[in-house]
C-alpha positions as CSV (number, residue, x, y, z in Angstrom):
1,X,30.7,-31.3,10.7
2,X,30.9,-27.8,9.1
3,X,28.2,-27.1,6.4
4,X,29.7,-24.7,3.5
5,X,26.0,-25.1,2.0
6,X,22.3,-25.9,2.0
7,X,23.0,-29.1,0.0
8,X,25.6,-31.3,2.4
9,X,23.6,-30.3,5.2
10,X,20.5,-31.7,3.3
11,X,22.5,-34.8,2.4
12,X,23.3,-35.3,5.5
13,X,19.4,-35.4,6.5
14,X,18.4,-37.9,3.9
15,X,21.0,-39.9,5.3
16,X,19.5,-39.7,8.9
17,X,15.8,-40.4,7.6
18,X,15.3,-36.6,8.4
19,X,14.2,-35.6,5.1
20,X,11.1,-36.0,3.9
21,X,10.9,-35.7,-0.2
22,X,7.6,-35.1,-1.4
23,X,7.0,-35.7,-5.0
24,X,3.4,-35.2,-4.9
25,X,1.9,-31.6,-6.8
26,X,1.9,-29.2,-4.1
27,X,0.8,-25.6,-4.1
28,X,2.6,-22.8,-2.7
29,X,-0.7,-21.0,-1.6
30,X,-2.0,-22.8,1.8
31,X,-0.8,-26.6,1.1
32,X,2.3,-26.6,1.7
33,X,2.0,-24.4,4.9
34,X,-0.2,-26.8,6.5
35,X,1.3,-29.8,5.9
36,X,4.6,-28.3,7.4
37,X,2.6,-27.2,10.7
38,X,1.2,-30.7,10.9
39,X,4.7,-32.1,10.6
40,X,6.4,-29.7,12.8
41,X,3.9,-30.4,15.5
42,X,4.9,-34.2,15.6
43,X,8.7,-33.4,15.3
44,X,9.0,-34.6,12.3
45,X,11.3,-34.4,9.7
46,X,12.9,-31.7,7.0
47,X,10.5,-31.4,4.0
48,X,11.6,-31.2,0.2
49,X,8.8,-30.4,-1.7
50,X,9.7,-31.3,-5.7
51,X,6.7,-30.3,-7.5
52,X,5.7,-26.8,-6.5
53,X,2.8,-24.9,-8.2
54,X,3.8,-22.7,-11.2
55,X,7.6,-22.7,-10.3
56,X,10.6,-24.4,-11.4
57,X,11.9,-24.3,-8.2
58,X,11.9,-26.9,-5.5
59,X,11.0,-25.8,-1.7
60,X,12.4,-27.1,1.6
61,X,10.8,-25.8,5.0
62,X,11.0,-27.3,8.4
63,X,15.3,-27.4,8.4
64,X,15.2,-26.7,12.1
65,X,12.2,-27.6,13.6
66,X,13.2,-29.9,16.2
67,X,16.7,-29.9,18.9
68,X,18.3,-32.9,17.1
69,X,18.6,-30.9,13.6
70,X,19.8,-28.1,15.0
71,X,22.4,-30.2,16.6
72,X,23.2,-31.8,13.7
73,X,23.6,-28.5,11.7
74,X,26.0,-26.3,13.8
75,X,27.2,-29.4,16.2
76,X,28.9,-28.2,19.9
77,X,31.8,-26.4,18.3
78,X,30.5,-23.1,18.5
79,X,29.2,-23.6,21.8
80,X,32.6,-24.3,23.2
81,X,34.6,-21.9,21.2
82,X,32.8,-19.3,22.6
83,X,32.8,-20.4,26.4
84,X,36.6,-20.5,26.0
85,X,36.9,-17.9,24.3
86,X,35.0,-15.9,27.2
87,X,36.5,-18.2,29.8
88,X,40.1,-17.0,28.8
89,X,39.4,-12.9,28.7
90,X,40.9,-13.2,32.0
91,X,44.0,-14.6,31.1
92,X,44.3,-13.1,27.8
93,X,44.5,-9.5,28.8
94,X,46.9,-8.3,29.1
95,X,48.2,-11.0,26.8
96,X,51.5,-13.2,27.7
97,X,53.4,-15.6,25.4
98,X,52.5,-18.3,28.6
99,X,49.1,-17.2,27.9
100,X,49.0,-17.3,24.1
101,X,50.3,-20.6,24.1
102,X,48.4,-22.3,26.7
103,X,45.2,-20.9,24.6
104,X,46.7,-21.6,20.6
105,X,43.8,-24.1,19.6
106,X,41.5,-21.3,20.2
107,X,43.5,-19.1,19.0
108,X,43.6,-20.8,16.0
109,X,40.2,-21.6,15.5
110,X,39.8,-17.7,15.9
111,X,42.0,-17.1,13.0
112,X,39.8,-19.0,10.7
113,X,37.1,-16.3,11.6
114,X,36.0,-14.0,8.4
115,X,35.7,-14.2,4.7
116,X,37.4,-15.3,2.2
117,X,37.1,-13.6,-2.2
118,X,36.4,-16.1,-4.7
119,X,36.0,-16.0,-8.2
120,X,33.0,-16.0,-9.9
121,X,33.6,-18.9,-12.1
122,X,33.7,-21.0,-9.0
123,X,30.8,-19.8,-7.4
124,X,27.7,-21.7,-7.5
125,X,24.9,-18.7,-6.9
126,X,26.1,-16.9,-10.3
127,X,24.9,-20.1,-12.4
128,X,21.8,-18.1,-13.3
129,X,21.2,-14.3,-14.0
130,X,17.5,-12.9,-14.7
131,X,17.2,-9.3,-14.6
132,X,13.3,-9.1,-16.9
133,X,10.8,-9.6,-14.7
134,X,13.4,-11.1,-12.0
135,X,11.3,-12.9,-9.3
136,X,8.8,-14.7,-11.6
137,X,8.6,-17.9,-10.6
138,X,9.8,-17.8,-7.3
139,X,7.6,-19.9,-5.5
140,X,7.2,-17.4,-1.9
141,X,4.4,-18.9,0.5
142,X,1.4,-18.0,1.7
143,X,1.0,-19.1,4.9
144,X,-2.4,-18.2,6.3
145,X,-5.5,-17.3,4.6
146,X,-5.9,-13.7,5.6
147,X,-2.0,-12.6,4.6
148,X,-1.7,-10.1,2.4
149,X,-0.1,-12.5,-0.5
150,X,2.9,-14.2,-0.3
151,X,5.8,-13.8,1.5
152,X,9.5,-14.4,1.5
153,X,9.9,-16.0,5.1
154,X,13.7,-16.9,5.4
155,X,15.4,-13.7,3.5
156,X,18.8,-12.8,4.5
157,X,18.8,-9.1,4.2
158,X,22.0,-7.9,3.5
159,X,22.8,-3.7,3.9
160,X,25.5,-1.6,4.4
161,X,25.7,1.8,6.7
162,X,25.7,4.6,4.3
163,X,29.2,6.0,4.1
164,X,30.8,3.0,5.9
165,X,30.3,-0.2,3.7
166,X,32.1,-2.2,6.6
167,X,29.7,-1.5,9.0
168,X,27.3,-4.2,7.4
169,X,23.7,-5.8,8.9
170,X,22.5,-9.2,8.0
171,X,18.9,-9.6,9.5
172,X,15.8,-11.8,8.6
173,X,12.8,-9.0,8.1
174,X,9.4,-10.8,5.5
175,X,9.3,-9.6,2.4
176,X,5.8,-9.3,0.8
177,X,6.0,-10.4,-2.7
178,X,4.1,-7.6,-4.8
179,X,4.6,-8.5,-8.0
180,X,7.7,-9.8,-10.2
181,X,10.0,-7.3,-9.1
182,X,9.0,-5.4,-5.6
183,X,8.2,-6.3,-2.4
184,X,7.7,-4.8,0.9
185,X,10.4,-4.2,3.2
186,X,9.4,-5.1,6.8
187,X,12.3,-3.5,8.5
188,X,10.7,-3.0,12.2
189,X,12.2,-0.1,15.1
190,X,15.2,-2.3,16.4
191,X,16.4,-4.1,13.5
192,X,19.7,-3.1,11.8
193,X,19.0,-3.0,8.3
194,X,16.6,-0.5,9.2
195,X,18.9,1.6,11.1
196,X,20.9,1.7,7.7
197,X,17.9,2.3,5.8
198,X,17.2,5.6,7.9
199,X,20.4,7.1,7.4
200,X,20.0,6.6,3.6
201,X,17.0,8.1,4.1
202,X,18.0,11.3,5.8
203,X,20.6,12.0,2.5
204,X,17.8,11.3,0.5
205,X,19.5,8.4,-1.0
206,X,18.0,5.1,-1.7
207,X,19.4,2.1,0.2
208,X,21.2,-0.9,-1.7
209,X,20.1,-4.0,-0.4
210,X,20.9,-7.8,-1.1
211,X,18.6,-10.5,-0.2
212,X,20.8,-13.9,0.2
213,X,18.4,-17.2,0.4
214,X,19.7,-20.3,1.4
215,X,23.6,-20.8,1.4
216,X,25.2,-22.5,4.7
217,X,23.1,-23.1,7.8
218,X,25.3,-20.9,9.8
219,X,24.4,-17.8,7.7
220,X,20.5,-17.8,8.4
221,X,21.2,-18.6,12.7
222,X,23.3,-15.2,12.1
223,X,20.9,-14.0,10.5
224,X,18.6,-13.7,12.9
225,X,21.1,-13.4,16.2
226,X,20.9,-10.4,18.9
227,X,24.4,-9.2,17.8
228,X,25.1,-5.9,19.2
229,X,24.9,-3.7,16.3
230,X,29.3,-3.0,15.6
231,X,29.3,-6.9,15.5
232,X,29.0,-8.3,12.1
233,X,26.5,-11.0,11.5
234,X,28.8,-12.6,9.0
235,X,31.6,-12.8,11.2
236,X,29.2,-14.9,13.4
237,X,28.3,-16.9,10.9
238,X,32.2,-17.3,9.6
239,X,32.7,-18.5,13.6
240,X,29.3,-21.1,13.8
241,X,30.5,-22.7,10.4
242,X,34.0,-23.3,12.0
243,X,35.8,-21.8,8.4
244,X,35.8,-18.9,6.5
245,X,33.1,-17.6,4.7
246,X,33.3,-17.8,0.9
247,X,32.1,-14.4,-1.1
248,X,32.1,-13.3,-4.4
249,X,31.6,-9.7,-6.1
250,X,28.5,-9.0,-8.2
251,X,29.4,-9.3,-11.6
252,X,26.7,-7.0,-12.1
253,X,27.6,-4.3,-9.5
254,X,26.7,-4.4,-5.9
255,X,27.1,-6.1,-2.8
256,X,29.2,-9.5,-2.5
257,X,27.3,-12.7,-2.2
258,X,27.9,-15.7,-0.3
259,X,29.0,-18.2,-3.2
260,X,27.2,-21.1,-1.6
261,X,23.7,-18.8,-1.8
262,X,20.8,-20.5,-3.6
263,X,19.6,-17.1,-4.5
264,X,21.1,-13.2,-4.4
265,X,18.6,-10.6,-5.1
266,X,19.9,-7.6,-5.2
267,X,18.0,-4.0,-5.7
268,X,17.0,-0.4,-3.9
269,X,14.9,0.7,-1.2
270,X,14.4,3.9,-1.7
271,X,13.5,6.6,0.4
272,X,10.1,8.2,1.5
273,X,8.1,5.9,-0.3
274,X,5.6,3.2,1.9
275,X,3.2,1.1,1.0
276,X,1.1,-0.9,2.7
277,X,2.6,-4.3,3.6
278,X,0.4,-7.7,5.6
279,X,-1.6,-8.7,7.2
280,X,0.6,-11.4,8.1
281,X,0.1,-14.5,10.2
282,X,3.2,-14.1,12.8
283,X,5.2,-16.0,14.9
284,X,3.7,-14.1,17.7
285,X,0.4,-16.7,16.9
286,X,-1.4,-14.0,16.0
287,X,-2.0,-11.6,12.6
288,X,0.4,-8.7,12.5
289,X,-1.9,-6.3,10.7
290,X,-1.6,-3.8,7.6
291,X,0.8,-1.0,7.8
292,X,3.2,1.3,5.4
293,X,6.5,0.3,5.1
294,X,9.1,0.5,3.0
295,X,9.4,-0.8,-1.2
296,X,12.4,-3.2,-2.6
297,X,12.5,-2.9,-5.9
298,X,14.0,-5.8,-7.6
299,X,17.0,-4.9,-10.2
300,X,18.2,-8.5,-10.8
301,X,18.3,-11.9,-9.2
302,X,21.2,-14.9,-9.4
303,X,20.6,-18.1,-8.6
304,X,22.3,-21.6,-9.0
305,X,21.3,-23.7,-11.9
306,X,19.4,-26.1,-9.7
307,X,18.4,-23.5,-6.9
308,X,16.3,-24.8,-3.8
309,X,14.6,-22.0,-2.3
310,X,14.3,-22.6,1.4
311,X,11.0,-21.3,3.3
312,X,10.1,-21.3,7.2
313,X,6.3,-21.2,8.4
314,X,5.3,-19.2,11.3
315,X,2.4,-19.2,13.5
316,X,1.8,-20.2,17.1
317,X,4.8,-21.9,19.2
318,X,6.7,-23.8,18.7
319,X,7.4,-23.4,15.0
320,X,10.9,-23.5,13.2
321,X,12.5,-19.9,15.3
322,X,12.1,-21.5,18.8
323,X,14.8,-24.1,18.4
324,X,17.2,-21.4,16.4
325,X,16.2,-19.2,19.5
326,X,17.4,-21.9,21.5
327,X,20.4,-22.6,20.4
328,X,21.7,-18.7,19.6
329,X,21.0,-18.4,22.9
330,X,23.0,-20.8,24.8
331,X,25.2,-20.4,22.2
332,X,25.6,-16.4,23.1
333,X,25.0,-16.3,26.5
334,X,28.2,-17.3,27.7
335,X,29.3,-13.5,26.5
336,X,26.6,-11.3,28.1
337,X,28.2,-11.3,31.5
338,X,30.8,-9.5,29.0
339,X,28.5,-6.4,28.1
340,X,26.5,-6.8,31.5
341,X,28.8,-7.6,34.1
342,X,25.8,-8.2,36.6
343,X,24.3,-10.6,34.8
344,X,25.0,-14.6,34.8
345,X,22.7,-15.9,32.6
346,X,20.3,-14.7,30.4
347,X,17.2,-16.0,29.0
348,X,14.2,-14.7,26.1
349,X,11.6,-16.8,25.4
350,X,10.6,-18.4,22.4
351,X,7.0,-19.4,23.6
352,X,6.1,-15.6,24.0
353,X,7.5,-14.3,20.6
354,X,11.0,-13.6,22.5
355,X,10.5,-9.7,23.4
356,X,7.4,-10.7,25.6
357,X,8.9,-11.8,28.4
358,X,12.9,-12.3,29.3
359,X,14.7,-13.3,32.9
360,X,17.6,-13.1,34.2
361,X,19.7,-14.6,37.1
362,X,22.0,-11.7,38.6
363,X,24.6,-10.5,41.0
364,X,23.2,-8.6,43.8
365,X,26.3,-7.7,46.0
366,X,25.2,-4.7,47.4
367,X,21.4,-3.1,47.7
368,X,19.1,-2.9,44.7
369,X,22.2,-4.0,42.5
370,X,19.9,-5.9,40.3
371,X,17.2,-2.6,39.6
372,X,20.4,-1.5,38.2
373,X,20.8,-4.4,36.4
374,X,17.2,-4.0,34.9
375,X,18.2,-0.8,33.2
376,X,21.0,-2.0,31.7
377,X,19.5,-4.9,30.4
378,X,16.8,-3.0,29.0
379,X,18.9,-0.6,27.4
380,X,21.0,-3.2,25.5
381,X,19.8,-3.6,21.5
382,X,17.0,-6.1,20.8
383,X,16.1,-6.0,25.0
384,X,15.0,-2.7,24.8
385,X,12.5,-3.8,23.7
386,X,11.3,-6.4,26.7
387,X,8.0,-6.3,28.1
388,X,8.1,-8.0,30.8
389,X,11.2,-8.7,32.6
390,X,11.9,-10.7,35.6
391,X,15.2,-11.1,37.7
392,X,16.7,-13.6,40.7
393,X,19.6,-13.6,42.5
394,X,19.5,-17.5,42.9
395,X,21.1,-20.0,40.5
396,X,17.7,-21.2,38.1
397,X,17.4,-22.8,35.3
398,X,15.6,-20.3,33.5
399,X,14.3,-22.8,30.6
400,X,12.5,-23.9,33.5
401,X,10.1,-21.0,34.3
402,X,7.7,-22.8,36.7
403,X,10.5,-23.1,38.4
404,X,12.0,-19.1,38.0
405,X,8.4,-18.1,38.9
406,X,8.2,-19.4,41.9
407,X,11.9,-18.3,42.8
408,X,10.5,-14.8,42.2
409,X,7.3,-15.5,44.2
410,X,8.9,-17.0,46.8
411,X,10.9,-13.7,47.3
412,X,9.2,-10.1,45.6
413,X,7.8,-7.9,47.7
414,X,5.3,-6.1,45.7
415,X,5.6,-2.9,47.5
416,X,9.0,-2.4,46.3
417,X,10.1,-5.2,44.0
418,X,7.7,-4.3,41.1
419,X,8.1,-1.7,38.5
420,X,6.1,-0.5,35.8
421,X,7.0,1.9,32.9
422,X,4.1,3.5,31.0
423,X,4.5,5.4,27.3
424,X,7.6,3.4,26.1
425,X,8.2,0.7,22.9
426,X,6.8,-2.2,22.3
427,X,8.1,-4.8,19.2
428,X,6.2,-4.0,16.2
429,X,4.0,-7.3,16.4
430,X,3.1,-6.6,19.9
431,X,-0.4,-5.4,19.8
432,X,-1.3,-4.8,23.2
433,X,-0.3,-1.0,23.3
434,X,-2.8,1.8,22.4
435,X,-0.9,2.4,19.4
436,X,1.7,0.5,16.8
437,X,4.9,0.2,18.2
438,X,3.9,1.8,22.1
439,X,3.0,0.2,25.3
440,X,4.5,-0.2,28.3
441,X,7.2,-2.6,30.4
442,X,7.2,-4.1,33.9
443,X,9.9,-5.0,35.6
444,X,9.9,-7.8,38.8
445,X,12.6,-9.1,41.5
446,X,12.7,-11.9,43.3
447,X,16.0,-11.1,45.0
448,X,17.6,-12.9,48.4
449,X,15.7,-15.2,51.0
450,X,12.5,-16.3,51.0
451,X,9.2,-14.4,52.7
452,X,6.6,-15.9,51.7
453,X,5.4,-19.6,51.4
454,X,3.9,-20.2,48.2
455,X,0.3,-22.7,48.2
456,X,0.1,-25.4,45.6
457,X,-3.2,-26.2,46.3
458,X,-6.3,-24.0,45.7
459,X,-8.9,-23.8,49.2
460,X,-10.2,-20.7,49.4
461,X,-13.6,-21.2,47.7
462,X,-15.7,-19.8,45.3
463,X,-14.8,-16.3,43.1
464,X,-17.8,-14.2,41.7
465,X,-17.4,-14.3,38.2
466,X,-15.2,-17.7,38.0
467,X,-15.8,-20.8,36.5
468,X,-12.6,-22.4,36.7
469,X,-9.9,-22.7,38.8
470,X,-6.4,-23.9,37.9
471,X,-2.6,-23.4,40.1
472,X,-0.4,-23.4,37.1
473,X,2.6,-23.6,39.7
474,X,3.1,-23.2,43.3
475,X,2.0,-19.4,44.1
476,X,0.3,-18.9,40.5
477,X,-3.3,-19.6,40.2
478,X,-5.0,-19.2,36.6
479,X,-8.7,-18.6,36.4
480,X,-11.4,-18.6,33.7
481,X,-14.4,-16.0,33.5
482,X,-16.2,-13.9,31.2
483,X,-14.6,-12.6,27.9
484,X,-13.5,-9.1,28.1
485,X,-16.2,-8.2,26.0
486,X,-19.0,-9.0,28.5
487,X,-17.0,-8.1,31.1
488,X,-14.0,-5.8,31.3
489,X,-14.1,-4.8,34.8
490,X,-13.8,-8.8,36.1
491,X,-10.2,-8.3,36.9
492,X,-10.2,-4.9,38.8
493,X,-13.6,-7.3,40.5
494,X,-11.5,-10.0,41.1
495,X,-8.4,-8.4,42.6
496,X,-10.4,-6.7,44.4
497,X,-12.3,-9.7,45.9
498,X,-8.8,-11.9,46.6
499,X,-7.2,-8.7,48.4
500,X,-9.9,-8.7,50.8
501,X,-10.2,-12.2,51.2
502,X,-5.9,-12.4,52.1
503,X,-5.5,-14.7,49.6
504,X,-2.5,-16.9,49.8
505,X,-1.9,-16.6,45.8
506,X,0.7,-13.7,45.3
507,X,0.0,-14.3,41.8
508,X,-3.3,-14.8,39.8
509,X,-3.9,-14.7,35.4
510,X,-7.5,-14.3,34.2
511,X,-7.4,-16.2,31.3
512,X,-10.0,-17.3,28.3
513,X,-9.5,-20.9,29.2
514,X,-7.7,-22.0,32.5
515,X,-6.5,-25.0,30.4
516,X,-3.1,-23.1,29.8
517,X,-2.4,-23.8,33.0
518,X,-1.5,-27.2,32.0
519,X,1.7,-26.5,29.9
520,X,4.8,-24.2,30.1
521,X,3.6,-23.3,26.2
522,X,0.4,-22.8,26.3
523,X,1.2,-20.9,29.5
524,X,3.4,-18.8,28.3
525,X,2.2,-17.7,25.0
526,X,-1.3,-16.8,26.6
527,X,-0.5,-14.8,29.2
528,X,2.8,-13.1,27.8
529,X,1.0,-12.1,24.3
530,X,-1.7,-11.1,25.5
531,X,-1.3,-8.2,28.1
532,X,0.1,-4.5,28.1
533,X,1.9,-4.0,31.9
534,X,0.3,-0.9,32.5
535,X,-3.3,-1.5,31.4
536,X,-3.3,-4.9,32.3
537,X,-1.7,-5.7,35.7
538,X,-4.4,-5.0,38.8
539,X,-3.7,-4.6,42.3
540,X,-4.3,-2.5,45.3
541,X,-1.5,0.6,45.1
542,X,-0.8,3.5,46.8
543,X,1.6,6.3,45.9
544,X,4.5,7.4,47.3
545,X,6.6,10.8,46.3
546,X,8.1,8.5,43.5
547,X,7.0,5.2,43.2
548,X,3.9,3.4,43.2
549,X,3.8,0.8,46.4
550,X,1.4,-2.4,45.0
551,X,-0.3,-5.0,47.3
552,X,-1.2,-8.7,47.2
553,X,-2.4,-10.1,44.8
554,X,-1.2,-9.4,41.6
555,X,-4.1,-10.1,38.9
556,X,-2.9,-10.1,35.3
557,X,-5.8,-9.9,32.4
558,X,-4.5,-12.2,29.9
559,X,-8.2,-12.4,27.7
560,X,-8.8,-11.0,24.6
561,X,-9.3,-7.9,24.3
562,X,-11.3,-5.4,21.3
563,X,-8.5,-3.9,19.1
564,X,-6.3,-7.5,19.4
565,X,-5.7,-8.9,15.8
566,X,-7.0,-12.5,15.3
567,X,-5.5,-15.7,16.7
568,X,-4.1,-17.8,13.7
569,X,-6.3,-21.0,12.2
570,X,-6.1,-22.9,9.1
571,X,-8.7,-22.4,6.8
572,X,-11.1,-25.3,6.8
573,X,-11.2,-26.1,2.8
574,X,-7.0,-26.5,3.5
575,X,-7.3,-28.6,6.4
576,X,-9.8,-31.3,4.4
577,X,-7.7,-31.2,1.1
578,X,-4.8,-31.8,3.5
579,X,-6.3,-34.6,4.9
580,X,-7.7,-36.1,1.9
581,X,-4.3,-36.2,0.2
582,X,-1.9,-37.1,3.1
583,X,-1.2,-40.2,1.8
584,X,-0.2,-38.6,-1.4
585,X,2.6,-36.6,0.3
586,X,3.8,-39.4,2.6
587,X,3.5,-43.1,0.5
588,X,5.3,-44.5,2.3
589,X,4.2,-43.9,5.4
């Protein structure tokens, strides 16, 4: 079924009792936050809150917090438009009227790809204008208790390069709410609109910018999609939606708007002016911390006459972005061998804030093809900024990464298979670095047979310093000591130690709690947020003319470290009022 706006697709929920309305009073500071964590964590359904806190304005949050409703709002069309559409390159170029023909359902489907003018009387986000004091009443979110206010957590940021309006960016950056008509801008190194916003700045002109919310599902998965930066994000959103994309002009000047919107705000960023933006509780689980960035100033806001403003709640995984994640990506990767031609699949994951940690499974036809294969995929938009990246030859699963980890275990040899890069860029909400937006990479291959085989089974006794033991797979081994604090030289101790003891484990994570080990999650998000490759991984080394040769074991120090902003937690007060009033929300229940 192709969604044109927010309201079939929410129609179609309530008909699938997977929509939750909640008529209670509900306040946009704390409340509703929690009670959308508490529901996401069950998998439970869309939530339309009615009676929001000093706004006129209903909110919905949770639209795609679980497989099925992502499922049911983009359906397997996409999917298999694009797998043919990659699938037939080979047949397709150079084109033949055999060819063309054989292919014309796709090729027709392609056709309806793009956008489409209509008029403004027939265009639902231009039922309301306000241009005093334009985002009173908006009912933004605050999520956790040490943010800096509230936020605007599921913006469509519209811009345009300066001097070439078709080269256009739709991206999905917070906006802190200031006051009734600025917020911050939180356009971070490797997004597009702030590409655009930096050329602006070098003219010293100030940057138009559009903020769509709401409108059809298929604009806010583009929205936040790896697109190569010459690819549209509308266009994608045109193709996901199956139809073209209906726009109308500003009558007020400005950008076009999506007609199916629920809100356009349009305004100026303009140049060389910051202001300090956050904290913010992020989806990396953690508090991305005060910095300067850049000021949208508000000119004038449209909205439908019954506007829904649609919200998202991050925080620790899996929140609302891991099953959009999902689904852009097996929804893109089918076009990566494309831009990579030594790559086969492709996979970022969610559970570690997406830049933390990616794999791959590639070709390796010839010797140390897939080190060249590293480069490339670190050098390709949004991947440049990987931390950690790992790579197979073998045919993995990599949603399964128990299993990808000990593919690579079973095969790295440490002496030449590991790589790490020191004094490069790190994502913006990645605050294991020395300094915002620096830290460092590592890169590991697990390439051809088998030369090791890996224990699942831990024997080898006590560990000074220990106090728990855990394999979290075969060949991986987590352990619990000391917090960093007390003792910051336990790892160097400990790989130390397991070197000289031969240890079977090529692979070993000091953790805070060895409990991780008991989920791919838990795992995951510990281990990947909470480590900087150069700082962090210990092992014996020696070096060579140009390359550093490691031993056996590799120890990574995935505890807590002084400098690292706070883990995210509800704020007691919230958590009883919650509970008190549960009943409240969910009568019927």
């Amino acid at each position: 079924m192709v969604f044109s706006s927010l309201r079939p697709f929410l129609e179609t929920l309530r008909k699938e009792g997977d929509l939750a309305v909640i008529q209670a009073p509900v306040d946009p500071v704390l409340e509703i936050a929690e009670i959308h964590r508490r529901v996401i964590d069950n998998r439970g359904p869309a939530l339309l809150f009615t009676n929001v806190k000093d706004s006129p304005f209903p909110v919905v949050t949770n639209l795609f917090g679980t497989s099925r409703r992502v499922d049911l709002a983009f359906g397997p069309r996409p999917e298999h438009l694009v797998q043919r559409l990659v699938g037939a390159m080979d047949t397709l170029l150079p084109p033949t009227l055999s060819a063309l023909w054989r292919e014309k359902d796709m090729l027709l489907d392609l056709l309806k790809v793009g956008m489409k003018k209509t008029s403004a009387a027939s265009a639902p986000v231009l039922g309301v204008s306000k241009r005093e004091r334009p985002l009173a009443g908006l009912p933004a979110l605050t999520s956790w208790q040490e943010d800096g206010g509230p936020f605007i957590t599921l913006p469509l940021v519209y811009t345009e390069q300066p001097g070439h309006p078709k080269r256009h960016n739709l991206g999905m950056y917070r906006m802190q709410v200031f006051d009734d008509s600025t917020t911050g801008m939180h356009w971070q190194i490797h997004k597009g609109g702030g590409f655009h916003y930096h050329e602006a700045e070098k003219r010293g002109e100030a940057l138009p910018v559009t903020v769509f919310l709401g409108g059809p599902p298929a604009l806010i998965a583009s929205a936040i999609a790896p697109m190569p930066e010459n690819i549209p994000e509308l266009l994608l959103a045109s193709l996901i939606m199956g139809d073209k994309l209906p726009m109308v002009d500003d009558p007020l000047g400005g950008h076009r708007i999506p007609a199916e919107a629920e809100f356009a705000i349009s305004g100026k960023v303009s140049p060389h002016i910051r202001r300090p933006e956050g904290p913010f509780g992020d989806h990396y689980g953690y508090y991305s911390l005060q910095h300067d960035f850049p000021v949208f100033n508000v000119d004038h806001v449209w909205h439908r006459k019954d506007a829904i403003y649609p919200a998202t709640i991050v925080g620790k995984p899996r929140q609302e972005d891991y099953y959009l994640g999902e689904f852009l990506q097996r929804l893109l990767s089918p076009a990566f061998p494309m831009a990579l031609p030594g790559v086969r699949s492709l996979w970022t994951y969610a559970e570690t804030g997406f830049h933390a940690l990616s794999a791959a499974v590639v070709r390796e036809s010839y010797a140390r093809e897939a080190l060249g294969t590293a480069f490339s995929i670190l050098g390709q938009g949004q991947l440049t900024l990987t931390k950690f990246l790992m790579l197979t030859d073998r045919s993995v699963d990599l949603e399964n990464f128990p299993l990808l980890l000990e593919t690579v275990l079973e095969r790295f040899d440490p002496q030449r298979d590991l790589f790490v890069f020191d004094h490069t860029s790190h994502d913006t909400l990645d605050y294991t670095g020395k300094r915002l937006n620096h830290g460092s990479k590592a890169v590991l291959l697990g390439i051809g047979d088998p030369i090791r085989p890996l224990p699942s089974q831990y024997h080898e006794g006590d560990l000074p310093g220990i106090s728990r033991i855990k394999p979290y797979c075969r060949g991986c081994l987590v352990v619990e000591g000391a917090s960093y604090e007390r003792d910051p030289e336990l790892a160097a101790r400990l790989s130390e130690t397991l070197s000289e003891r031969g240890t079977e484990w090529p692979l070993v994570v000091l953790a805070d709690d060895a409990g991780i080990a008991e989920g791919q999650t838990a795992f995951l998000w510990t281990t990947f947020t909470r480590f900087n490759p150069a700082h962090d991984i210990y092992a014996s080394s020696r070096a060579g003319r140009h390359h550093i040769a490691y031993g056996l074991p590799l120890v990574i120090d995935a505890r807590m470290k002084p400098g690292y902003p706070d883990e995210l937690f509800p704020r007691e007060d919230i958590v009883e009022l919650v509970d008190r009033r549960w009943k409240e929300y969910f009568p019927s229940a």
